[in-house]
C-alpha positions in Angstrom: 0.0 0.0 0.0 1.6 3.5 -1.5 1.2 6.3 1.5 1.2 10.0 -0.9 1.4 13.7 0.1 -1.2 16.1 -1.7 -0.4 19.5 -1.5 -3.1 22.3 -2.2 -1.4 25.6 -3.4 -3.1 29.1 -2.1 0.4 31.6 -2.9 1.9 32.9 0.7 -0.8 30.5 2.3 1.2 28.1 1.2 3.5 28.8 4.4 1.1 27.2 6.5 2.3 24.0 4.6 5.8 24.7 5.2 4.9 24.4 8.9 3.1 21.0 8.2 6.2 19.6 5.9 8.6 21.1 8.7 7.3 19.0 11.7 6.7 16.2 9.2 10.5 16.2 8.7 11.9 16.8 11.8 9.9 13.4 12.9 11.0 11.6 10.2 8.0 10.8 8.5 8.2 9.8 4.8 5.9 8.9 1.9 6.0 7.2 -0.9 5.1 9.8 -3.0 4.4 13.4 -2.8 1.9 16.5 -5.3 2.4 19.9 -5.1 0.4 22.8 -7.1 2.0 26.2 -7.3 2.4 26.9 -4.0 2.6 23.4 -3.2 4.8 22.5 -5.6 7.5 25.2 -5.0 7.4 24.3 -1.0 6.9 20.8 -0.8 10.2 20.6 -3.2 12.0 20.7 0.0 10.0 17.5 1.4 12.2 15.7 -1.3 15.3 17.6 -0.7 14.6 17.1 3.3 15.4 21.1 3.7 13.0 22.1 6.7 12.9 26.0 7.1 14.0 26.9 3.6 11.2 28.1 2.1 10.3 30.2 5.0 13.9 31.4 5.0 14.1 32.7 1.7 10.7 34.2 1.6 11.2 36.3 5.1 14.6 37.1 3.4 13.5 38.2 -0.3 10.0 38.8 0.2 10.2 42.6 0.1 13.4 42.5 -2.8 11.6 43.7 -6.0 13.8 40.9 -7.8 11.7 38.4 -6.0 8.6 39.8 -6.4 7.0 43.4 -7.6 5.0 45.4 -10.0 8.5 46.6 -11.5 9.2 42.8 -12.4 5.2 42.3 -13.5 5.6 45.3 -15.6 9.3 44.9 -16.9 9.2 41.4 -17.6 5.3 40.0 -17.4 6.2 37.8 -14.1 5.3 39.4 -10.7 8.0 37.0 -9.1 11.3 37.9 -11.2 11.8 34.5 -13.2 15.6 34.6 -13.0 15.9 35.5 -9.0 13.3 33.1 -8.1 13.9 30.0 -10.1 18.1 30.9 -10.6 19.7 32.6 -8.2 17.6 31.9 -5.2 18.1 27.7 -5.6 21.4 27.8 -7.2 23.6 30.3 -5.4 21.6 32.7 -2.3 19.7 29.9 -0.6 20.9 26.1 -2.5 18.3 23.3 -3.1 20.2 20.2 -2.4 19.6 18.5 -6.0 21.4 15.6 -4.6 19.1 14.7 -1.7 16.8 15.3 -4.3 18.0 13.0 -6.6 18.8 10.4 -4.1 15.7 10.4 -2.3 13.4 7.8 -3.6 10.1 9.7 -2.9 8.5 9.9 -5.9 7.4 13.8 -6.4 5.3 15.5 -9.0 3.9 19.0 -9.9 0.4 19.8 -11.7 0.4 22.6 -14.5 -2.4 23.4 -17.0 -2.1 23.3 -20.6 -3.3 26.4 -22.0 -4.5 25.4 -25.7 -7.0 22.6 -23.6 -7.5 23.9 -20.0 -6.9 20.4 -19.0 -4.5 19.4 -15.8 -1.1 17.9 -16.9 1.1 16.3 -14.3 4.9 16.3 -14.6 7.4 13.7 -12.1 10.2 15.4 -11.6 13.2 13.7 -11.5 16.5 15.4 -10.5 15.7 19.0 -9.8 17.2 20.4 -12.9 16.7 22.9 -15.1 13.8 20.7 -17.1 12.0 20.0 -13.2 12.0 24.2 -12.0 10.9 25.1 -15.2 7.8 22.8 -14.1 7.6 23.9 -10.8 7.3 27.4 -11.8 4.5 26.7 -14.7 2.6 25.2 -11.4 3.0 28.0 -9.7 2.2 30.8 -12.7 -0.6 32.7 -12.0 -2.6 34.1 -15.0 -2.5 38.0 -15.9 0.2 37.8 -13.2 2.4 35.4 -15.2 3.7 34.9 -18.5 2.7 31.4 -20.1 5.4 29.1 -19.8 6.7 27.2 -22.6 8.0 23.1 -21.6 8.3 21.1 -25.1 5.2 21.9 -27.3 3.2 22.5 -24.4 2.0 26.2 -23.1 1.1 25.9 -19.2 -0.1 28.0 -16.4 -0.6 27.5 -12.4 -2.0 24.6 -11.8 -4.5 24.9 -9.5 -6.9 26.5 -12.6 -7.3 22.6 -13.6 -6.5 20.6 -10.5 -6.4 22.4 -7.5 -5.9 19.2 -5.3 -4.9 16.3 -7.4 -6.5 13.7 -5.0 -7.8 11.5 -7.7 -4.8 11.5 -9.9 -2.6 10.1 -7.1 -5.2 7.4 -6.3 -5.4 6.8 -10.1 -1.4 6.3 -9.7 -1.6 3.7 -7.2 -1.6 5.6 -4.1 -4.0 4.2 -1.7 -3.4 5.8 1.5 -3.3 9.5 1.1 -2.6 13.1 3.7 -3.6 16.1 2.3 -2.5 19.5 3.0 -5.0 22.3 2.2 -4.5 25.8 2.9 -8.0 26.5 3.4 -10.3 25.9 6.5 -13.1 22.6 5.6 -15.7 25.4 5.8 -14.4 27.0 3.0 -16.7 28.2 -0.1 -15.0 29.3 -3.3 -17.0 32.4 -4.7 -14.0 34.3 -6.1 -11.9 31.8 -8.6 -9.1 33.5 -10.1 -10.1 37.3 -9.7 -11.2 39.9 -12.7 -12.5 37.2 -15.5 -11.9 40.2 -17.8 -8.6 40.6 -16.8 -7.7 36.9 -17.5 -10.1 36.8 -21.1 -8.2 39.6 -21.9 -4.5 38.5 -21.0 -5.3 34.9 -22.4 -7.8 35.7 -25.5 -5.7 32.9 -27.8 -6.4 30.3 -25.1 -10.3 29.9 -24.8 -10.2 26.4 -22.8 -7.8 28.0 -20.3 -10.0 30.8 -20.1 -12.8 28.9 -19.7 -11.4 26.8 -17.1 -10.6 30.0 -15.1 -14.1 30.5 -15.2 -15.8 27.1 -14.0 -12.6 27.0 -11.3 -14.9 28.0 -8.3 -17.5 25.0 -8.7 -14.8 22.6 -9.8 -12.9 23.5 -6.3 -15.8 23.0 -4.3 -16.4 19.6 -5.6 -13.1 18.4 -5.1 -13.7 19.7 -1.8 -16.7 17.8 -1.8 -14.8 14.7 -2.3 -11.8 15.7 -0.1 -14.5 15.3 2.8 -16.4 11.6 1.4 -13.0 10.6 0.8 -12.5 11.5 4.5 -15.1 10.3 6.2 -15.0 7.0 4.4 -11.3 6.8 6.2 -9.9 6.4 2.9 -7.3 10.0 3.5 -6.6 12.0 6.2 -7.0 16.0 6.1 -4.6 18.8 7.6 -6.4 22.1 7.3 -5.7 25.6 8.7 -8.3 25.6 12.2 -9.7 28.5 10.5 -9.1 31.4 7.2 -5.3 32.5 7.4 -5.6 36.2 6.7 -2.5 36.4 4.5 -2.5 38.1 1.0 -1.6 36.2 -1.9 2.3 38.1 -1.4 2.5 38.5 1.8 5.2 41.2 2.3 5.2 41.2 6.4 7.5 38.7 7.9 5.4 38.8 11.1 2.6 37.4 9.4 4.5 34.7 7.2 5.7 33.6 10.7 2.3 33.6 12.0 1.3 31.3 9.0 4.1 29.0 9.2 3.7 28.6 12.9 0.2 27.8 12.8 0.8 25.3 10.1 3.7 23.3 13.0 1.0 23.7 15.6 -1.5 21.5 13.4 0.1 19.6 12.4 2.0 18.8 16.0 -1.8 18.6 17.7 -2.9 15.9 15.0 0.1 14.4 14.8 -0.9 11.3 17.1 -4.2 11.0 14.6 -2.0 11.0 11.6 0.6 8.3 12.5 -2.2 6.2 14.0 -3.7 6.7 9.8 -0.8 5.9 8.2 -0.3 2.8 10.6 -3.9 1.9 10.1 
């Protein structure tokens, strides 16, 4: 029986999963296999790479550099977070990822991006953190108007969560049968927003109707997969960490007080369900 890691995405909410990851590597827990969208997927790296504390370090560190992220770098270049500090010069030279515990560790780990000509999810194992993998991670994690499209092969892709914004069923449709997942949002939670201004994205992605489309259905199709997030649940078949309540952090999050608010309520979940979870995965 495969044990997997689903992480949901959510930008600087994504912290709170940093917290969860932290704890979870500190004890020594391992999976078999690990998601990530966006958010997800540029964090939970470091579950691979066993780096606890890195992503919070480099985001308390950059988070107010307008190489890492800003409106001069959205307006210069057509990313808000500055493609080459982020995916460059943060993980090769100010703050390394450890490509070789990557590499070495046998945790399988994938990323979810959406293809823009369909609007459909496509899923990417990466495989020894090089340039190929970050270029994947970052398509995950590209928000539209916010973003430029991102170009892997023939394939034009966008954040992930438009299509997939918690890749439960693909992991089970890979073979995982005993599944934790992360989500940055309390269970009450209600989408009613979806990916902000629809005319701002119809009019940044006019040549990609599907993706546009998907951008607009993305509320209902995150509330059902929250829908089966909780019969998945109480059927016993996956076990839930989720924020006790709405995390009041911006989708940047430029104030280091409140990314260390996040992150430190994402170690005290996961520390006062830890006893529930290890009883799960022993189950």
């Amino acid at each position: 029986m495969k044990t997997g890691l689903v992480m949901e995405g959510g930008a600087m909410k994504g912290i709170f999963t940093c917290g969860v990851i932290d704890v979870m590597m500190e004890r020594g827990l391992t999976f078999d296999g690990a998601i990530g969208v966006s958010a997800g997927a540029a964090f939970g790296c470091n579950l691979k790479s066993n780096q606890p504390g890195r992503p919070l370090r480099y985001n308390i560190k950059y988070v107010n550099d307008k190489r890492y992220a800003s409106f001069q770098s959205l307006f210069t270049t057509g990313d808000f977070y500055g493609v080459d500090f982020c995916y460059r010069r943060i993980p090769d030279e100010l703050d390394p990822w450890d490509r070789k515990a990557f590499r070495e560790n046998p945790m399988e780990f994938y990323c979810v991006a959406t293809d823009c000509e369909t609007g459909k999810a496509v899923y990417h194992k990466c495989k020894d953190g090089g340039e190929k993998d970050l270029q994947w991670i970052r398509a995950s994690a590209s928000v539209p108007v916010v973003s430029r499209v991102v170009e892997i092969g023939n394939r034009k892709l966008l954040d992930g969560g438009i299509s997939d914004p918690i890749p439960l069923r693909y992991f089970e449709w890979k073979g995982y049968s005993k599944n934790v997942v992360i989500t940055t949002k309390p269970a009450d939670y209600v989408d009613r927003i979806g990916w902000g201004s629809v005319a701002a994205v119809k009019a940044a992605l006019h040549k990609y109707p599907n993706v546009v489309r998907a951008t607009e259905q993305s509320p209902n199709h995150y509330n059902r997969t929250m829908e089966y997030l909780r019969k998945r649940e109480e059927e016993g078949a996956i076990f839930t960490i989720r924020p006790p309540q709405d995390l009041e952090i911006g989708a940047v999050g430029k104030n280091e007080e409140n990314l260390l608010r996040v992150y430190k309520i994402g170690r005290e979940t996961a520390i006062r369900r830890w006893n529930d979870l290890v009883r799960f995965l022993n189950s």
